[in-house]
C-alpha positions as CSV (number, residue, x, y, z in Angstrom):
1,X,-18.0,-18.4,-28.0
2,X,-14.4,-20.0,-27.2
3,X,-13.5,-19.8,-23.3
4,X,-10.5,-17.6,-23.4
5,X,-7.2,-19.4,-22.4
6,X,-7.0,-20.4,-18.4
7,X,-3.8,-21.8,-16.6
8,X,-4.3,-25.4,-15.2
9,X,-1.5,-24.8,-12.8
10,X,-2.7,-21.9,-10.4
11,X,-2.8,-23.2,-6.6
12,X,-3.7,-21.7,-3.6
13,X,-1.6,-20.7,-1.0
14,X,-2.0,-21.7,2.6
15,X,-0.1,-19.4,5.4
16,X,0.2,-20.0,8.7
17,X,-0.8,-16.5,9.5
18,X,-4.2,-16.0,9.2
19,X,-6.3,-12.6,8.0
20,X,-7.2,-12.6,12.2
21,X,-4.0,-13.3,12.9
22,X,-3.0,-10.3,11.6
23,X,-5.6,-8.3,12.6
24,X,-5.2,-9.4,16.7
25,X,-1.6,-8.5,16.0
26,X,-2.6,-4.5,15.2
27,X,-5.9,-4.7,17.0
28,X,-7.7,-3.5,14.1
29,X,-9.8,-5.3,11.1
30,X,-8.5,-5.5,8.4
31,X,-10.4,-3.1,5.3
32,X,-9.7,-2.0,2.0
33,X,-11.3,0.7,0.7
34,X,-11.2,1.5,-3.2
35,X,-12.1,4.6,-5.2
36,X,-13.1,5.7,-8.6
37,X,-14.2,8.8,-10.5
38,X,-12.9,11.3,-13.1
39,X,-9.7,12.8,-13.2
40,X,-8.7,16.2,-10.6
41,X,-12.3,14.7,-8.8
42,X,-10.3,15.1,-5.3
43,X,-10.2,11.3,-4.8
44,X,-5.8,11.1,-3.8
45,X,-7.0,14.1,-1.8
46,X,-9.4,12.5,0.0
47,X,-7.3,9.6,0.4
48,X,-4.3,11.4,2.1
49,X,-6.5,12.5,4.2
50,X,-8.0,9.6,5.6
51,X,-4.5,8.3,5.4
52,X,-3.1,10.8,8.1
53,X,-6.2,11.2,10.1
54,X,-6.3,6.8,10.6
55,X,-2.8,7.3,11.3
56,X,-3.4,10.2,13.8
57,X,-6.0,7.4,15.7
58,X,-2.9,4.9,15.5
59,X,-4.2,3.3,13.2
60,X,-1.7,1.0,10.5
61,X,-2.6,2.5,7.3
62,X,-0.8,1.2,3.9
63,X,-2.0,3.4,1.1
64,X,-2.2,3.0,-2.6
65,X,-2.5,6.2,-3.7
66,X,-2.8,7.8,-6.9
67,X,-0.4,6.7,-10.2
68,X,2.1,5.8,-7.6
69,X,1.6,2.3,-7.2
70,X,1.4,1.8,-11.2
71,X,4.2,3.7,-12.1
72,X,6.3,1.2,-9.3
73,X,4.6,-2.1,-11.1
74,X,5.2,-0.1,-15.1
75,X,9.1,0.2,-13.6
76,X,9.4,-3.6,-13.0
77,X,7.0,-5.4,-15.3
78,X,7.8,-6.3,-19.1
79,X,5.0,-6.7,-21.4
80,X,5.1,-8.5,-24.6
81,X,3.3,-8.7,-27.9
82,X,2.0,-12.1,-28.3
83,X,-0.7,-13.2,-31.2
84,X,-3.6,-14.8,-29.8
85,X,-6.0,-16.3,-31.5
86,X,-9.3,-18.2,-30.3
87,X,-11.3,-20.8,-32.0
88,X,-14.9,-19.2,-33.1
89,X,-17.1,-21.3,-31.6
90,X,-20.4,-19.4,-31.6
């Protein structure tokens, strides 16, 4: 099977503040937390939730809740019909 198309000209970032940089700054670790299930299963409920009661510790807290953060990326974000086609290499 043909290896789908990759770029050759992806490069890594360095930055000068670190992931523990960061977390000395807000005395916290850093975590990210995702969840998945069926529609109306509670899960932006339960995540509001958390939300406030981290915040309610002091805790920094971004959340990415719900449709919210793809209706922001849908509003900026153009997407094209292109034709690709692959060698069959079996």
């Amino acid at each position: 099977m043909a290896q789908p198309f990759m770029s050759t000209n992806i490069q890594c970032q360095s930055f000068k503040l670190t992931e523990a940089d960061r977390a000395k700054i807000k005395n916290q670790q850093p975590l990210c937390l995702g969840m998945t299930g069926v529609s109306d299963a509670g899960k932006s409920t339960l995540a509001n939730t958390l939300v406030e009661k981290l915040n309610s510790f002091g805790k920094y807290i971004n959340g990415f809740i719900g449709d919210n953060p793809r209706q922001d990326l849908n509003q900026r974000v153009s997407v094209k019909k292109i034709n690709l086609t692959f060698d069959n290499e079996d």
